[in-house]
N, C-alpha and C positions, 0 to 999 in steps of 0.2 A: 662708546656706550650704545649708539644705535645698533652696530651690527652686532653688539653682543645679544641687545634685544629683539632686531630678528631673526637670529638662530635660535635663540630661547622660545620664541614664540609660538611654533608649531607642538614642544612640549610641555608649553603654558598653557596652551589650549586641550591638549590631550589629556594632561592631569583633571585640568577646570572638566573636562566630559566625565572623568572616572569621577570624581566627585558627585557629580548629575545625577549618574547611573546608581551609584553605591548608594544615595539616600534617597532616591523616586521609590527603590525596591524598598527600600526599609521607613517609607515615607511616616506609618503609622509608631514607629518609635520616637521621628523627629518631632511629629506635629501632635500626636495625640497621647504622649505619654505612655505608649503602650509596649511591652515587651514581649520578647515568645518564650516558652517555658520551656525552657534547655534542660531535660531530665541531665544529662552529666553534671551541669553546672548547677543546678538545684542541689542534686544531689551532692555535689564535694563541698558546697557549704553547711550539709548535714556532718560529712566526715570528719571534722574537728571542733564541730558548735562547740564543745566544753571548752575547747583549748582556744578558740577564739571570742568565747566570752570573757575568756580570762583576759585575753591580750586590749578587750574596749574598757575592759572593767581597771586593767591595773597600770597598762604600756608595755607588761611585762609578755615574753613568751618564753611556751613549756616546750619540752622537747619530747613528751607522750602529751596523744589522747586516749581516754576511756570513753569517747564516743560511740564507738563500734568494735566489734570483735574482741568485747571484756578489755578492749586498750592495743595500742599496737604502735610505733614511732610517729612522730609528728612528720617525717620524709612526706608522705603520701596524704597526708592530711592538713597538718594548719603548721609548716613547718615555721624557724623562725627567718627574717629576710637576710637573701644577702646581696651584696652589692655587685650588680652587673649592669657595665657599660652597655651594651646592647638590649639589655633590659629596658633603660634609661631609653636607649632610641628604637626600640618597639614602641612604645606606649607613644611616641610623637609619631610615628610612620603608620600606625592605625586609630590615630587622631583619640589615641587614650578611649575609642573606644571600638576595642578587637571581637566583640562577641558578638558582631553584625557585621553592620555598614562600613566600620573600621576595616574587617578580614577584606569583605571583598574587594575596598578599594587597594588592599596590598595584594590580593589577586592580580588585578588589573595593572597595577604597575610592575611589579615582577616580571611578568609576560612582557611586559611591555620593553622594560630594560634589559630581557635578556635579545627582543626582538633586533633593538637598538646596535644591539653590541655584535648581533652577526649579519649586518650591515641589510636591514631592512627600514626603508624611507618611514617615519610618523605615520603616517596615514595608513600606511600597511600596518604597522606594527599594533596602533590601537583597533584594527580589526582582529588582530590575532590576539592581544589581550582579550576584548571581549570575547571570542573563541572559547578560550578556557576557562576564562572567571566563571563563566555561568555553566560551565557543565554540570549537570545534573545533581552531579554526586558532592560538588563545592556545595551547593546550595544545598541540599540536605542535611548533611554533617551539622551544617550551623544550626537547622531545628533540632537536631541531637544534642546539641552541645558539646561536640566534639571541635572547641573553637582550638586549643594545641593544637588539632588536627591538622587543621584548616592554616593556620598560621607556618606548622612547618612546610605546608604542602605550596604554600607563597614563595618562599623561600628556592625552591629546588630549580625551577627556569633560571634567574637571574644567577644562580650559583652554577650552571652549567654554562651561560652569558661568560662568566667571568674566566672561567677553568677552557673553555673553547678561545677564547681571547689571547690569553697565556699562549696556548701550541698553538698558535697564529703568530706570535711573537710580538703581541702587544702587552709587553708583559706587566707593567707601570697599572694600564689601565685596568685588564687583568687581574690583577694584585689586590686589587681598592676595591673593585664588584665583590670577588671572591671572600676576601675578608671581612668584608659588611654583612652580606648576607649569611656566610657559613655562620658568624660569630650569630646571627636569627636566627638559623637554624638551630643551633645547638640553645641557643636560649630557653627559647621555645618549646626546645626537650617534649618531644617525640619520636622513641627510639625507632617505632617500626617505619615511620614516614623516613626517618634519615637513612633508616636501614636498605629500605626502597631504594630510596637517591643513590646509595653507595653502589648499587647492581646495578643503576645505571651507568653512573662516571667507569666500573669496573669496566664496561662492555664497550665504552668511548674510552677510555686507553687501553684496551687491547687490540681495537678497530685503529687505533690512531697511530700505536706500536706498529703494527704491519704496514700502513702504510708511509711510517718514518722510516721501517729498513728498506721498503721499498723503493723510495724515495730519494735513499741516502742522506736524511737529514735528521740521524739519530741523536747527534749533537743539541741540534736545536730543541729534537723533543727531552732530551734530558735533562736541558736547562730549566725548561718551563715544568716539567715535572717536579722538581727540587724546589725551585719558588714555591709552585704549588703547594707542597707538603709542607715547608714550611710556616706559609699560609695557614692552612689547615693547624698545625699544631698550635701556633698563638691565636687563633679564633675561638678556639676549645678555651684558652687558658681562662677568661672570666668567668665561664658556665661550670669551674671545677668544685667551686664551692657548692652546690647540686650535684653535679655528676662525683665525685667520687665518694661522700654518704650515699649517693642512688647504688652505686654497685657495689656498696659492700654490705649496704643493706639487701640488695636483691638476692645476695645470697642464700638468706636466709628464710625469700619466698616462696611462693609456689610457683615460680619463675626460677627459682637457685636448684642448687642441688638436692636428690633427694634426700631424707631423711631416714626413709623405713629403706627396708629388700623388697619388701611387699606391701601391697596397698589394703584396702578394706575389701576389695574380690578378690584378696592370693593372688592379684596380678605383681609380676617384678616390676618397680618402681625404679626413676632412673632419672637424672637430669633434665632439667625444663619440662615443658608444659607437657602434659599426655595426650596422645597423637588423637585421640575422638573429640576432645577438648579444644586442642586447636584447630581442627578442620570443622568447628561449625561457623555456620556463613561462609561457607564454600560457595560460586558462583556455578551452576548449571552450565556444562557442555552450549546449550542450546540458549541458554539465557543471556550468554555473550551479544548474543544478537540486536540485545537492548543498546548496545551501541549506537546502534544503526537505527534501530525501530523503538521510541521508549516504552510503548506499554505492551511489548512482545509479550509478555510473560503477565500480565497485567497491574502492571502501577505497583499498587502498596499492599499492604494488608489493612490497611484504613481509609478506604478511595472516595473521594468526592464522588459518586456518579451523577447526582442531580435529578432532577423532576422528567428528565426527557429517556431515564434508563429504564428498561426490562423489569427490573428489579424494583423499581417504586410504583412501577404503575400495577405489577404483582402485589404488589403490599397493599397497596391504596383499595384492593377490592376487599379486604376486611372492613373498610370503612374508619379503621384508624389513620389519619391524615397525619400528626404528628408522629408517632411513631414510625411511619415509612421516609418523612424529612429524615429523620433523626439516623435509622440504620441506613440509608440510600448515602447521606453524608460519610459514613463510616463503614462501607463496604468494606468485606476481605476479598477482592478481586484479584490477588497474588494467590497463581495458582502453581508456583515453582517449587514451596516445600516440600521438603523431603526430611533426611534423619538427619544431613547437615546444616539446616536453613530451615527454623520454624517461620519468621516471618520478615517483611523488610519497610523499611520507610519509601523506599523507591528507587527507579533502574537507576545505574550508573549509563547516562546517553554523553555521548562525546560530540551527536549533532549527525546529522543526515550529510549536511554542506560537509563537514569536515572529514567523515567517511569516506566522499566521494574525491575529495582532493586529498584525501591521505594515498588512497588509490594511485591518483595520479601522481603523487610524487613518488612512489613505485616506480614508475614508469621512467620518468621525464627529471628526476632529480638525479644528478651524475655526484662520484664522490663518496667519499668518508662517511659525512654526515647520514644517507639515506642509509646506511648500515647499521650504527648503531643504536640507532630510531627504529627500526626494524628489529633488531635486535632485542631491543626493551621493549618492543609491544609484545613480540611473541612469548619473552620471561614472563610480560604481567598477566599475559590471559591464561598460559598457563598456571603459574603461582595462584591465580586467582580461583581457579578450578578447585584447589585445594583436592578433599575427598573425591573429588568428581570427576581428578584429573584421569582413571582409568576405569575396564567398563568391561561389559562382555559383547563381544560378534557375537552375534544369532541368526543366520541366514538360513532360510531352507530353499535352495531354486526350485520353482515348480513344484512343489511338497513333495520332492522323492526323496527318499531317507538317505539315501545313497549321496546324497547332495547338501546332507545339513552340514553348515558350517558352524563352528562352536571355536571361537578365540576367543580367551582372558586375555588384557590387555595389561600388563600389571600398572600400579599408580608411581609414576616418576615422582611423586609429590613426595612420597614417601620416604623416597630414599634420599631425596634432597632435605627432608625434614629430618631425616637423623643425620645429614652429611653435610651439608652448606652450615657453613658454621656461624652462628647466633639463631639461626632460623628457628631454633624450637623453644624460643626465647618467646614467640609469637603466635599469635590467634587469630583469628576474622581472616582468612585468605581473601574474600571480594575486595580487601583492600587495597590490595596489590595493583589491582586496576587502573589507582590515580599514576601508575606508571605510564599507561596504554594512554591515559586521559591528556599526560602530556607530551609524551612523544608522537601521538597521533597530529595532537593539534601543532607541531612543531614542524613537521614533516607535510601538514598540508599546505601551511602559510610557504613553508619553502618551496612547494609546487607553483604557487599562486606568483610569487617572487620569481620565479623560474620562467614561467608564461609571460611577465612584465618584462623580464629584463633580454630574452630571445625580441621580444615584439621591438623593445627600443634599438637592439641591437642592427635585426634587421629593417628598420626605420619605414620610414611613408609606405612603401608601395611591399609592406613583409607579406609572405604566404607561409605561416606558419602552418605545422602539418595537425591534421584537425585528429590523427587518429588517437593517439594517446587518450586524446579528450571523450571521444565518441567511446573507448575500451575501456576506460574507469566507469563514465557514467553507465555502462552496458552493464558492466561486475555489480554495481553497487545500485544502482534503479532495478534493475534484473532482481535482483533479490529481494525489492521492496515488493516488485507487480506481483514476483511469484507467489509470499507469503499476503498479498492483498488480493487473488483470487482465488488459492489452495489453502490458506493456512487454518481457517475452517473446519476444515475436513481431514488436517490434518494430528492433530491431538485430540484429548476428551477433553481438555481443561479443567478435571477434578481437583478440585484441594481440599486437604484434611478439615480444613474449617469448614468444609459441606455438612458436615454432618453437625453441626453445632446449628442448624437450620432445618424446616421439614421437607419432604420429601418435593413438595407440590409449591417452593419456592426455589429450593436449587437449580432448575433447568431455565428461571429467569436468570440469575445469576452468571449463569454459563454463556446464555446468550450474550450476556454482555461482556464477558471477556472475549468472544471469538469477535465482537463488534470494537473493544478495545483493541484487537493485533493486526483487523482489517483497517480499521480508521487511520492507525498510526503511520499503516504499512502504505498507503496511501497518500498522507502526508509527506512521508518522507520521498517516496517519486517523485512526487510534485516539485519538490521543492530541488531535489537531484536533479528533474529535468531543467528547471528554470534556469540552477545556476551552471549546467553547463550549456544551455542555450544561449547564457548571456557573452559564457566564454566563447564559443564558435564564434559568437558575434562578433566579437572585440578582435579575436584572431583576426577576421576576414576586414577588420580596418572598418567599422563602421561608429568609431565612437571612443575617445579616448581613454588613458590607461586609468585615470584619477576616477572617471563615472563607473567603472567596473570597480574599485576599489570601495566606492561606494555603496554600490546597490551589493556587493558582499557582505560588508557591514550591515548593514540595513538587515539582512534577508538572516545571515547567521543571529544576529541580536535578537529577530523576532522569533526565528526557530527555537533558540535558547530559552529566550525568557517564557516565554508562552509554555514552554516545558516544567521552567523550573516553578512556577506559582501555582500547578499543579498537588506539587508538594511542597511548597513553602508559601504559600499565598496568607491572603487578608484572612483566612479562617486562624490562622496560626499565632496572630497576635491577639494577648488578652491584656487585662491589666499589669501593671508593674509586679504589685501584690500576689496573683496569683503565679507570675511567670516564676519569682525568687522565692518565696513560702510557703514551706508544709502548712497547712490549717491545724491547729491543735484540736483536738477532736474533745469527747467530754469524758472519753476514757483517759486521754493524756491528761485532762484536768485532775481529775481520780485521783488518779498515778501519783502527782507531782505534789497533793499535799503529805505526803509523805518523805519529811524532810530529812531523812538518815540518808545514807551513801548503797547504794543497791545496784542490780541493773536489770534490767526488761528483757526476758523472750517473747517475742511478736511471734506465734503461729498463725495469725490470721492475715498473716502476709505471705511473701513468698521469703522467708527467714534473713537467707544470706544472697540473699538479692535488691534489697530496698535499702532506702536510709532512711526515708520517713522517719523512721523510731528514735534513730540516733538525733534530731534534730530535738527531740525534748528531753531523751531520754541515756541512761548509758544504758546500751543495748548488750548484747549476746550475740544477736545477728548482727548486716550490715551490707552494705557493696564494697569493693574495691578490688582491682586489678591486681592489687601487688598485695595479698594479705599474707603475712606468715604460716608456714609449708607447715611448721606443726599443729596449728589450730586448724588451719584446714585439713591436716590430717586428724582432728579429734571431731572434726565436721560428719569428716567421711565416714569414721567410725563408729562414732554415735549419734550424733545432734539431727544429721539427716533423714533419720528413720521415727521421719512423722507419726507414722501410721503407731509405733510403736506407741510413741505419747498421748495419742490419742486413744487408743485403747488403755493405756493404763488411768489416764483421765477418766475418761469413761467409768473403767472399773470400781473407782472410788468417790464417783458421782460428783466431781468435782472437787472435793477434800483432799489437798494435795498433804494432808499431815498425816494419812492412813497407806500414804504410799510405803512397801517396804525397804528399809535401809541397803538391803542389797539390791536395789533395782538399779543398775548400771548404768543408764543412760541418765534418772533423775539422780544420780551420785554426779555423775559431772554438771548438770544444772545446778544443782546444790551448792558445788566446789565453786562454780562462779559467780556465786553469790546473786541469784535470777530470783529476787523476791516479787516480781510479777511474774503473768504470764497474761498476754493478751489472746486470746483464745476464741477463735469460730465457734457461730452457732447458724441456726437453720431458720432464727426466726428476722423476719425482714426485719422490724421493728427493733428491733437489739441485734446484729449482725456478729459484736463483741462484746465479750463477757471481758474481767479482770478476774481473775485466780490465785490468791496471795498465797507464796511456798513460803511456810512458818519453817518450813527443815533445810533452810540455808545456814551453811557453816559461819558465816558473817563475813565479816573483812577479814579476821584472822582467828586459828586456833590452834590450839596443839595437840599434838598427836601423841597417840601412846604407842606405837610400833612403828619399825620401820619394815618395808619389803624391797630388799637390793634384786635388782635384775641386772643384768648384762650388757643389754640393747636396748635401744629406742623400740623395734619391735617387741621384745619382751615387757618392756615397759607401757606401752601401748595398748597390749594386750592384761597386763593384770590390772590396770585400774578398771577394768572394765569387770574384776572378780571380788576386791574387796570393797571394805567397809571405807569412803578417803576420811570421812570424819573422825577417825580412829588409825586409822593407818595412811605412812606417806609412802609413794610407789618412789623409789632414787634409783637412778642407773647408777653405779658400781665408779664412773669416771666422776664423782662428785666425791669418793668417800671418803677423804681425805680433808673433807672440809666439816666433817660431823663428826667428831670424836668419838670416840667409847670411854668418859667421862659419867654419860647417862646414866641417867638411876634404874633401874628394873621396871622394864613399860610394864607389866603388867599390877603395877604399885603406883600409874601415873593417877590415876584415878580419886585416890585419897590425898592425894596432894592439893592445895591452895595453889591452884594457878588460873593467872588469866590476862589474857591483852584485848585490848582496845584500841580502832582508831579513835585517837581525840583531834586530829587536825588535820583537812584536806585543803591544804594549802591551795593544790592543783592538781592537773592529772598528774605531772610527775614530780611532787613532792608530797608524801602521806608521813603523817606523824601517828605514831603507836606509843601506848602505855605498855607497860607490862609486868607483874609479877609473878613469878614464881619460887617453889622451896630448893629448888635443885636447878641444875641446868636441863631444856628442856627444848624441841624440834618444833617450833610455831611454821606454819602455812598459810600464805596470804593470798587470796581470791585474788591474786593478778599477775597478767600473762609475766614470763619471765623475758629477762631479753639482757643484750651483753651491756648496753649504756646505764642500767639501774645499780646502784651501789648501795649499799646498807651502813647507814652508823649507827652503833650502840654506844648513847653518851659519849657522842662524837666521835666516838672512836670507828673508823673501819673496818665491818666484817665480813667476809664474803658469804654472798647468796649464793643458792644451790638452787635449783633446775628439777620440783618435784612434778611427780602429776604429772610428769610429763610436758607440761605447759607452763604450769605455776610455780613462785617464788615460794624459796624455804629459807630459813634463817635458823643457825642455834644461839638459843639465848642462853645466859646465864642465870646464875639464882638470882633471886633480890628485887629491887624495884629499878625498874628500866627506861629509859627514850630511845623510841627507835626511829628513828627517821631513814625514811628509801626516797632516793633524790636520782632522778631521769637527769643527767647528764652526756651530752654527745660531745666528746672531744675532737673525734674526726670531722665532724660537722663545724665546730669554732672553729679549727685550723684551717680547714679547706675556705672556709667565710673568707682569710687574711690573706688566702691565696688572689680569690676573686675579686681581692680588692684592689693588691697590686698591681694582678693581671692586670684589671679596667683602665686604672692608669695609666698603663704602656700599651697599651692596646689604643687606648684614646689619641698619643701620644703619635705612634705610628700612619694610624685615621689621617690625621691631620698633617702629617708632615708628606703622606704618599700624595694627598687631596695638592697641596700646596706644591708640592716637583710636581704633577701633572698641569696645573695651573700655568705652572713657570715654563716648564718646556713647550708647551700649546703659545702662549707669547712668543718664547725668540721661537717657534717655529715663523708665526706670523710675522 
């Protein structure tokens, strides 16, 4: 028992430190109650408020919400649970609470156990956890609220720990890292983080390949290959219950295939994301450099600058003291935008220290390993480049014309986005980065390991060779002095956000970003020279291995942290209250005594970018990643073309009842039943108006014509011609489901017909009345989709696909119940999968933990 306890000991203490670390940072959520307002995580509790009042209010869950986007699956918004072992042991491995202090202490252990497992001593290895935990870009995400994020990006160390274990021929142990954490991984469900990971492991078994045939030990890497994949395939098995409703729902997103030939600009429209779309938040060529230097490019678009900057003490001479605090806290000091990159929370820095001994493991790390660490840095910064990855030569030598140089570089990014396969699945290329973020920091710790273990090797009297040392620090300080006494003079540092400022304050502004790229660029020499002065030291034998290991720790922690509370500091936390809750405002009040079933256009937002609305309201608009490709295609085509509404607004002075029936874009507000409109005005003092639209179809009506087209393009295009309160647009591949039973539409008129919702059970069960003299084509204000099924007096009828977007039903004569009930079959089934899966998967857990156990005994 003792020696078990002191070999435990050194990783008793190392955890007890991540603990320390993970809530000093996040001290104001332990002690003062306080939380940071994660816009992601605010907002995805907007994205199914209806569907999760229903589940506090009944036990019960739906499988639609009409919170956002007129209704759209419960997948991406408040879906129902299902049972996943690794689930289960997330929520214990970030202590149940992941949306902070939790992430980063599985940060820090991650690193830590992948450090472990490619046989770096404790003490080393909780240096190189802190390394990465705190890179810049970990601790940002989490003020996003991008904690999935963050959580599968925990994951990817420790599952590369495990998969480098295996081609070592540890295969037991191997086996057990690999399937713990891939099984978090995939929990965790972050496609483009995993997606990342996968081009890495790609890059380390085809590095690993060459050098098994090289080797002659192709055998052995086969075995561990085959584990491997096996591995892989039962770690997936309990996250199936998610993932296989996620893909056969993403079909049908703006992520699936396309829908039209052509978009709303006559552009040809075509699978996955559109290429302008996904290349915003491209990283800058130049802005890579934030690597190395963080406020190269200047910080954020929201910059603390303080009482001591250019820029306040500019302000301060109007004599308004409060208002210069107030904008000098909120600078736009990110002068990097462009058409890919409106603005950023802040750089992605990997650390000056870890630059520098990334460097050197260039140098001085022999092997496999420093290849496809290499390998993945240079995929992420490219990848990361996105739009910016190509460029135009412009050289003129000497201004002789005869000497101008003019090269187009064309963009690789491009052709990898229509050609690496899933890539145009995805968006934000700067993301790509946390590749760089961890193979840098992987490859520097290995340098440092590398330094320790030559020094022990050649014992008391070693003379290790200083040059390596003296040629990294020259590369990477070298380019801190250069841009700390040229960098200056060498940009303007304009940004677009200058002109939102006047003339006779922007040149304070500027100042301080050229005082931003020199400070930084400054720091980081400083701190490049120190830690390779400590190493010469250590080389030349004045001071043992354990105090160098230290004062790294030490020097990287303060480099780190001092960076990241920049942007994630004490300004960031506020109350619990405001971090998790929209405020309802006294237009929402308005709003909500109006107790019939409707839904809200918010133009006095940004539409289909907020959720606010959706938090009290069923919206029109909304956010979400993953929204259905046809309603974004009816976005495209009409809902987006503000200006249009607001002129028509305009024109009827507010009185949306003198709108004319042919006006196409309030024909499809109409159809979605948008009896509000929240709507801008110019006066401070009332900023928003309410606008009631009396010319809503309701929940449901019938039609007296139909218009068959051919295409979803044809289709597309004529609801935007006729009357839909009168006419249904149906594509031609439905018609088979509408008889020609029907009476003479133009005789619909004098007919006694009429339906009603009388019972909103929930978003996805609605109860309709109905009667009519004949059979007759009713049309219901809600989006269509393949899980909704219709009974008429219980009996099964199938729906049809009007409008384009919207659910159509033929009814019969007579007096009717119609109930449409949201049902996911593929989602129950796959639930029963994740369920078994957990079980055997548990089972395995346990039994690999237990032979590792047993074998470690009779070994001893």
């Amino acid at each position: 028992m003792k020696s078990f306890f002191q070999k435990s000991l050194p990783h008793i203490l190392a955890i007890t430190l991540f603990l320390i670390l993970s809530v000093v940072y996040f001290l104001p959520v332990v002690l003062e109650n306080k939380d940071i307002e994660q816009g992601d995580i605010k907002n995805s509790i907007a994205w199914g408020q209806d569907s999760r009042d229903y589940h506090e209010r009944t036990g019960d869950y739906s499988y639609w919400s009409n919170a956002m986007f007129s209704g759209m699956p419960a997948n991406y918004t408040y879906a129902p649970p299902v049972t996943n072992i690794f689930g289960t042991i997330g929520k214990v491995l970030t202590l149940n609470h992941g949306g902070n202090f939790g992430l980063v202490f599985v940060y820090l252990l991650g690193f830590y156990i992948f450090l472990l497992a490619i046989g770096c001593k404790p003490m080393l290895a909780v240096v190189g956890a802190i390394a990465y935990a705190f890179c810049s870009y970990n601790l940002i995400i989490i003020e996003a609220g991008h904690i999935s994020k963050g959580l599968v990006m925990a994951t990817m160390a420790p599952m590369l720990g495990g998969i480098m274990l295996c081609y070592r021929g540890k295969y037991l142990l191997g086996a057990l890292i690999t399937l713990f954490f891939t099984g978090l991984n995939v929990a965790w469900n972050h496609q483009q983080i995993s997606y990342y990971l996968l081009l890495i492991i790609l890059i380390l078994f085809i590095v690993y390949l060459i050098y098994a045939i090289k080797e002659k030990e192709l055998a052995k890497f086969s075995k561990a290959s085959v584990i491997l994949l096996a591995v892989a395939v039962l770690a997936i098995t309990p996250s199936l219950g998610k993932l296989i409703p996620t893909m056969d729902y993403t079909k049908e997103t703006m992520r699936g295939g396309a829908v039209l030939k052509n978009n709303a600009d006559g552009k040809q429209e075509k699978a996955g994301l559109d290429l302008d779309y996904a290349f915003q938040w491209s990283y800058g060529k130049m802005e890579t450099f934030t690597l190395l230097i963080p406020n190269f490019y200047g910080g954020s678009s929201a910059y603390n600058l303080g009482e001591k900057s250019e820029f306040y003490k500019k302000l301060t001479e109007t004599g308004n003291y409060s208002i210069a605090k107030q904008y000098s806290q909120h600078a736009p000091t990110y002068w990097g935008a462009d058409e890919h990159k409106s603005f950023t929370s802040g750089p992605v820095y990997a650390g000056a220290i870890i630059c520098f001994l990334f460097v050197l493991g260039l140098i001085i790390v022999k092997g496999k390993e420093k290849w496809w660490l290499l390998g993945g840095t240079l995929l992420s910064i490219l990848l990361a480049w996105g739009g910016n990855a190509g460029g135009v030569i412009d050289f003129n030598f000497l201004g002789i014309q005869a000497l101008h140089i003019h090269i187009l570089i064309p963009n690789i990014n491009v052709f990898l986005f229509n050609h690496l396969p899933l890539l145009n699945k995805f968006r934000t290329p700067e993301m790509a980065l946390i590749m760089a973020n961890l193979t840098m920091a992987i490859l520097a710790i290995l340098a440092l390991k590398t330094i320790l273990d030559d020094a022990k090797n050649v014992g008391a009297g070693r003379a290790l060779p200083l040059q390596p040392i003296i040629i990294s620090a020259g590369i990477t300080g070298g380019i801190c002095l250069f841009f700390a006494l040229f960098g200056s003079s060498l940009f303007n540092f304009a940004a677009p956000s200058d002109a939102n400022f006047p003339e006779w304050l922007v040149p304070s502004l500027i100042a301080d970003r050229k005082a931003m790229l020199a400070g930084d660029a400054w720091r980081s020499f400083f701190l490049i020279a120190i830690t390779a002065g400590l190493m010469i030291i250590f080389v030349k034998k004045k001071f043992e291995a354990k105090y160098l290991i230290l004062a790294f720790g030490v020097l990287i922690l303060f480099d780190m942290w001092s960076v990241d509370k920049r942007f994630l500091g004490e300004d960031k936390f506020v109350s619990k209250r405001q971090a998790k809750n929209f405020e309802k405002t006294q237009i929402d009040e308005m709003i909500l005594q109006d107790k019939s079933h409707y839904r809200v256009l918010n133009l006095a937002s940004n539409t289909f970018n907020e959720s606010g609305t959706s938090a009290f309201h069923l919206s029109v608009g909304g956010y979400s990643p993953a929204k259905l490709r046809r309603y974004q295609d009816i976005i495209d085509f009409y809902l987006s073309d503000r200006q249009n509404i607001f002129t028509t607004v305009y024109s009827v002075q507010g009185d949306l009842s003198k709108v004319e029936p042919n006006n196409a874009i309030f024909n499809i507000i109409d159809m979605l039943n948008a009896k509000y409109l929240i709507y801008p005005t110019q006066d401070q003092n009332q900023p928003q108006i309410i606008l009631e639209n009396k010319n809503t179809f309701g929940n449901a009506w019938f039609v007296d014509s139909i218009k068959w087209v051919n295409s979803p393009d044809e289709e597309i295009a004529e609801i935007g011609k006729v009357n839909l309160k009168s006419t249904a647009v149906i594509d031609t591949v439905w018609q088979k489901y509408v008889t020609t039973t029907f009476p003479k539409f133009e005789t619909l008129e004098k007919l006694d017909s009429k339906i009603a919702l009388t019972d909103y059970k929930n978003a996805g069960n609605l109860i309709f009345e109905s009667e009519t003299e004949s059979p007759q084509l009713a049309v219901f204000s809600e989006v269509y989709y393949k899980t909704w099924k219709a009974y008429i007096d219980g009996v099964e009828t199938p729906l049809v696909r009007v409008n384009y977007i919207l659910r159509g039903l033929q009814v019969p004569a007579g007096k009717h119940t119609i109930e449409l009930k949201c049902y996911d079959e593929l989602m129950a089934k796959s639930a029963k999968i994740s369920l078994v899966s957990s079980i055997v998967v548990g089972v395995v857990l346990l039994g690999l933990l237990g032979l590792l156990i047993w074998r470690r005994r009779n070994t001893e």
